[in-house]
C-alpha positions in Angstrom: 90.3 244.2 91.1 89.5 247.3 88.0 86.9 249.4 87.8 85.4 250.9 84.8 82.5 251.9 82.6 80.7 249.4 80.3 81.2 251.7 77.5 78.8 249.2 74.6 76.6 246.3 75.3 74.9 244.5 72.9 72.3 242.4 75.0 71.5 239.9 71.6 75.0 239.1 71.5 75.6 238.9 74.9 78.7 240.6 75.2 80.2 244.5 75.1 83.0 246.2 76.4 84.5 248.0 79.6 86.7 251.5 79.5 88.7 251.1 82.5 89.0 253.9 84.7 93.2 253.4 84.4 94.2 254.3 81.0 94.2 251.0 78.5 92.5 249.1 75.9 88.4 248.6 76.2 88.2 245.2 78.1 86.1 242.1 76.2 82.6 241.4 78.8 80.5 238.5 78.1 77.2 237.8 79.8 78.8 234.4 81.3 81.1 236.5 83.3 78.3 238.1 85.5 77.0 235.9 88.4 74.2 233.8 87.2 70.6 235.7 88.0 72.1 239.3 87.8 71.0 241.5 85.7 72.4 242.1 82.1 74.8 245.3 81.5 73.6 248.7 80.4 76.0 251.0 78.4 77.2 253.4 81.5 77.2 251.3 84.2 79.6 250.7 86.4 81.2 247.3 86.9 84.4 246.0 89.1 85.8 242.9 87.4 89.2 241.3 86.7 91.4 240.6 84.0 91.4 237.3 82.4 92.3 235.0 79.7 89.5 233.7 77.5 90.2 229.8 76.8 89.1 230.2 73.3 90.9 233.2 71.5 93.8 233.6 74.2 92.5 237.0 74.2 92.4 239.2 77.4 88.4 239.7 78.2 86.7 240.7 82.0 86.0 237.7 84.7 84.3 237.7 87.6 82.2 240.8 87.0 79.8 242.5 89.1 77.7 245.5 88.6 78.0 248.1 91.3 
């Protein structure tokens, strides 16, 4: 598990970004990653999550996210 900070969020897109509290690239968030009926992200709040693949890009992006 990481922790970090979403640092952006753009709730029409549905997606942002996390700084992780280790040192390291932003981490890709979208709104499918958070359990379904939670609320959506706010630029500084805090979130534990894990680092996935996403199936379309191949890109490293946050799974299993929750706001803490």
């Amino acid at each position: 598990m990481s922790f970090g900070i979403i640092k952006k969020w753009i709730d029409d897109r549905g997606f942002g970004f996390i700084k992780p509290d280790e040192r390291g690239p932003d981490v890709f968030i979208h709104v499918k990653m958070l359990p379904r009926g939670s609320a959506h992200p706010i630029e500084g709040d805090r979130v534990r999550y894990e680092v996935g693949t996403d199936d379309r890009s191949g890109r490293s992006c946050a799974v299993n996210v929750q706001i803490l």
